[in-house]
N, C-alpha and C positions, 0 to 999 in steps of 0.2 A: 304289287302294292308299292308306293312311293316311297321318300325319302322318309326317314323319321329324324328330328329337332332334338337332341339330348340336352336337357340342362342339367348341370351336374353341380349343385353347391355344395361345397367342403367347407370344412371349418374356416380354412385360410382363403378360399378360391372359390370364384365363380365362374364354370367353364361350358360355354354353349359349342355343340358342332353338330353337324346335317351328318346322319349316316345312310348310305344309298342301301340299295337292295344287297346289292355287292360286297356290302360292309367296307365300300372305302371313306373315308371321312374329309369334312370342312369343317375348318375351324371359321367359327362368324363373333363379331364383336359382340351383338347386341338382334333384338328381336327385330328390330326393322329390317337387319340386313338378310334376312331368313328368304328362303324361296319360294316360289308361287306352288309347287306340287308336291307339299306335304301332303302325309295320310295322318299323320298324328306328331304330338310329343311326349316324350319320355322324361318323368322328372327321378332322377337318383332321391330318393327320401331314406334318410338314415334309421329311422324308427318307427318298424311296422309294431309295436307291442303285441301281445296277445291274439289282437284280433288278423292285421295282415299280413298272411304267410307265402302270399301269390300277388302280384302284381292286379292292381285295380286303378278301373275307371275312374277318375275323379268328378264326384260332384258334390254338392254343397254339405252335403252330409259326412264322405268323405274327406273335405277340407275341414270339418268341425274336429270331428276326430285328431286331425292333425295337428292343429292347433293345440289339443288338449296334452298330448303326447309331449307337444315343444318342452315340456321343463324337464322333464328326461334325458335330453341332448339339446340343452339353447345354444351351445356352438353352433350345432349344424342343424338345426329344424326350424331355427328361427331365419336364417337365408334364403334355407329350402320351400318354406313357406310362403316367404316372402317374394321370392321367384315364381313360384306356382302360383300366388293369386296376380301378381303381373303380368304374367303370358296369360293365362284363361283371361284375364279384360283384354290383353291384346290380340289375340289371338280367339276369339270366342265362337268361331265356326270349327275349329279343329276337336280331335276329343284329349284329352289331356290321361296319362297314364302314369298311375305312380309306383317305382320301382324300390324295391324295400332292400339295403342292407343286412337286417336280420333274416331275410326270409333262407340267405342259404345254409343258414347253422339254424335252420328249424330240424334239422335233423340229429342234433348234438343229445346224445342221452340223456337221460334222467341225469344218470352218474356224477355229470360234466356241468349241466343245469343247474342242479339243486343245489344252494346255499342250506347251514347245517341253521335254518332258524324255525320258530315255532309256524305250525302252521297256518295260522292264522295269517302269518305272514306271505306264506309261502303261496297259499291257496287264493284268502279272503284279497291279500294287495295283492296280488298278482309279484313277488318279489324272485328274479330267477336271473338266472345267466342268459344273455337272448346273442351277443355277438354281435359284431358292425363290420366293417369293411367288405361286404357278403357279395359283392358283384365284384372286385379286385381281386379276392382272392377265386373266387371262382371263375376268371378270363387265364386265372397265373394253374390254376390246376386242370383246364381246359390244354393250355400251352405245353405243360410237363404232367402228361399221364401216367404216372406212377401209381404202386400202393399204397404208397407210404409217402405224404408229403407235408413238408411243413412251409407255410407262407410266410413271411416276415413283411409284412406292409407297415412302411418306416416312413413316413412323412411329416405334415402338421398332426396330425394323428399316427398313432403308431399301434399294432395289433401283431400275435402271432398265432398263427392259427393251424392246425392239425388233421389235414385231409385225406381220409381213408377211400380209395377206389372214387374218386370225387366226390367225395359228401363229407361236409363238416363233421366231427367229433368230438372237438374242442379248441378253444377259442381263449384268447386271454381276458376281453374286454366282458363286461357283465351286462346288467342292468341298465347302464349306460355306460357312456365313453369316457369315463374315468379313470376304471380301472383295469388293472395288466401293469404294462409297463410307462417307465417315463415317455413323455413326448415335449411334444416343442413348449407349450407353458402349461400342460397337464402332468403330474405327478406321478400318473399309474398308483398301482396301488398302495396303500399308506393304512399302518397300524389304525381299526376303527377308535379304538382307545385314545390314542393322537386327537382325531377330530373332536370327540368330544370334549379332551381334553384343553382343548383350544375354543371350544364354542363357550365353555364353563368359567375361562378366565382371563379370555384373550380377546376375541374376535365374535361379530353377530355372523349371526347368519349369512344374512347379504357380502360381510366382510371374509368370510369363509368362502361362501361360494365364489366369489370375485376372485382371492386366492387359488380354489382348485383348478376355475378354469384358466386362466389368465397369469400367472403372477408366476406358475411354478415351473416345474421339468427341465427341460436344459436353459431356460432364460432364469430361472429359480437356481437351479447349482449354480448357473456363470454369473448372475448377476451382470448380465453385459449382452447375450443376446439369445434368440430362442432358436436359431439357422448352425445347422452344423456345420456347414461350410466357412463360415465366420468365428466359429469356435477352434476348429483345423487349424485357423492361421493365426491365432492369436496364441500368444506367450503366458499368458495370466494361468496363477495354477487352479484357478475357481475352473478355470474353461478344461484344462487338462481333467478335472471331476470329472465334471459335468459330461465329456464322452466316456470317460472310463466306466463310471455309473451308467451312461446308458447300453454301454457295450453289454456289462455284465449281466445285467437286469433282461435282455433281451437273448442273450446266451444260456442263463437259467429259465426261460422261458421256453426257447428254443428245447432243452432238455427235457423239460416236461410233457411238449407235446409228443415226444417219442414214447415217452411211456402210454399217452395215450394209446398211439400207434403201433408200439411192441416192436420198434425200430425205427428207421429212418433211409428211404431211399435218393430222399434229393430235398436239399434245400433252396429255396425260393428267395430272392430279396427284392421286391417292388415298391414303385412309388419313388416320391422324389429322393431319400434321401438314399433309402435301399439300394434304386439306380444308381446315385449321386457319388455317394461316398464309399469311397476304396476303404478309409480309414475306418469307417463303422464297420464294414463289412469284414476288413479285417479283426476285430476287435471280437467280434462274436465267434469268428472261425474260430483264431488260434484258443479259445477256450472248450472247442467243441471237437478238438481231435480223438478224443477217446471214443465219439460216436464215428470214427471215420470219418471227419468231415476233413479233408484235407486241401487247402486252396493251394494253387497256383499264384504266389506273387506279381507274376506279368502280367497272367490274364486278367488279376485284378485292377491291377494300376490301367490297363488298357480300357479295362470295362468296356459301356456301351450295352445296351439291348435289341437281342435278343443274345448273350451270351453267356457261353460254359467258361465256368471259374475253376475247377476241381484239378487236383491235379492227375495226369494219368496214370491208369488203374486205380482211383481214388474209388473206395466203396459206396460214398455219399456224392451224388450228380448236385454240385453248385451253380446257380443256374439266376442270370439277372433277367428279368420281363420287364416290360414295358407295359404299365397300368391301363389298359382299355374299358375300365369301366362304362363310356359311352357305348360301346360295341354291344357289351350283352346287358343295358336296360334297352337300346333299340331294340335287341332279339328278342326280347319282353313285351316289349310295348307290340310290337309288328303281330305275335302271335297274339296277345291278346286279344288284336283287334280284327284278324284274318278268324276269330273263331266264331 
């Protein structure tokens, strides 16, 4: 089978590349510049809800669905959409494959799942924890085959996630990509009492939503920008918050997925900032020593992926990856369409 086309829209990014049989990769600007002997393309879709738990064909039925889904995640389903019905008109002899972020924490238990609310909620709206980042973390726990592993995908979006012998078990992000932890101008999760509090005598709805998605998280504490790299270098004490909150927030996260786990054999940090930043990375460590998580200073400052951060004889394996989510929606797309 030929090359497979990944389009990958993130909340922040849009990233196309050819993955060969071989899984080596091109990066391409744009659909023109794509090559003559595709077999398919693979589109990253953030939310399969209820119904898509395995990668599916796209046709008109399944882009309905899609659409309907978008107010669940309009960061990222409104791109992704947007991109899938551009390539199917450009592209309208290929078959087009949509790959789901929830679908690898369709294995997350009841336990992990269920919000404590009435049923009607839970059953009639369909209202549960479903999980995102599901092809990133699943390429980082491909990479470090442990028992026991915890994902940390820190980027425009941020998740932490808790993988048992590789399969999801829990996850920070819910329902949708709000909540868990802070991120670049999402908030993670926030007292519900707050919101309502603020829809009652503050802010409509529109003026709400505009807030969660947009307005808050580390551009929200710093008041100056939503890049952590840019907060690093800055002197203002909003910006010194604003990592320290997200250090903390993402270390207490980190903590809970052990409980999940009933330990912790290696920690994961992916994605741009995860890769990126010494300084985050540090910031989650030194509060995670009591689980054995012991870094290496150098190795951290040196970073770089695919690299061990721990220090030696550390009981917890520190470990940066390098996000290939395009590699395994191709492996998606390619077997779906060799079946």
């Amino acid at each position: 089978m030929d090359a497979i086309l990944v389009l990958n829209a993130g909340s922040t990014s849009l990233k196309l590349s050819v993955v060969e049989p071989d899984e080596t990769t091109l990066d391409v600007e744009s659909l023109a510049e794509t090559p003559p002997d595709l077999s398919g393309v693979a589109h990253r879709v953030v939310h399969g809800g209820s119904r898509f738990r395995e990668p599916v064909q796209v046709d008109d039925e399944v882009m309905a669905e899609l659409i309907r889904l978008t107010e669940l995640a309009p960061l990222h389903m409104t791109p992704a959409v947007d991109a899938l019905r551009q390539a199917r008109a450009e592209l309208p002899n290929l078959p087009h494959v949509a790959v789901f972020d929830t679908a690898f924490h369709a294995t997350i238990p009841d336990v992990a799942s269920t919000y404590a609310l009435p049923r009607r909620a839970r059953e009639d709206w369909g209202i549960r924890r479903y999980g995102f980042h599901g092809l990133s973390v699943q390429w980082a726990s491909e990479q470090v085959p442990l028992d026991r592993l915890v994902v940390c995908h820190l980027g425009g979006g941020c998740s932490v996630t808790a993988v048992r012998k590789g399969q999801s078990v829990d996850t920070t992000m819910g329902l949708t990509p709000l909540e868990g932890v802070p991120m670049a101008t999402r908030p993670g999760s926030v007292d519900p009492g707050a919101l309502l509090h603020l829809l009652r005598h503050h802010l409509s709805l529109e003026e709400l939503d505009r807030m969660l998605e947009h307005e808050s998280g580390l551009l929200g504490l710093s008041e100056s920008s939503s890049r952590a790299e840019e907060l690093e270098r800055s002197v203002e004490p909003t910006a010194r918050l604003a990592l320290e909150v997200f250090g903390y927030r993402v270390a207490g996260a980190v903590a809970s997925m052990a409980v999940a786990l009933e330990g912790l054999d290696a920690l994961v940090f992916t994605a741009g900032v995860g890769e990126g930043s010494a300084q985050v990375r540090e910031r989650v460590c030194e509060r995670l020593r009591f689980l054995g998580v012991e870094l290496d200073p150098t190795a951290n400052r040196r970073g770089g992926a695919p690299g061990e951060l721990g220090k030696a004889g550390s009981p917890v394996r520190i470990v940066i990856v390098h996000a290939r989510e395009d590699i395994v929606a191709a492996r998606a797309a390619r077997s779906l369409l060799a079946s």
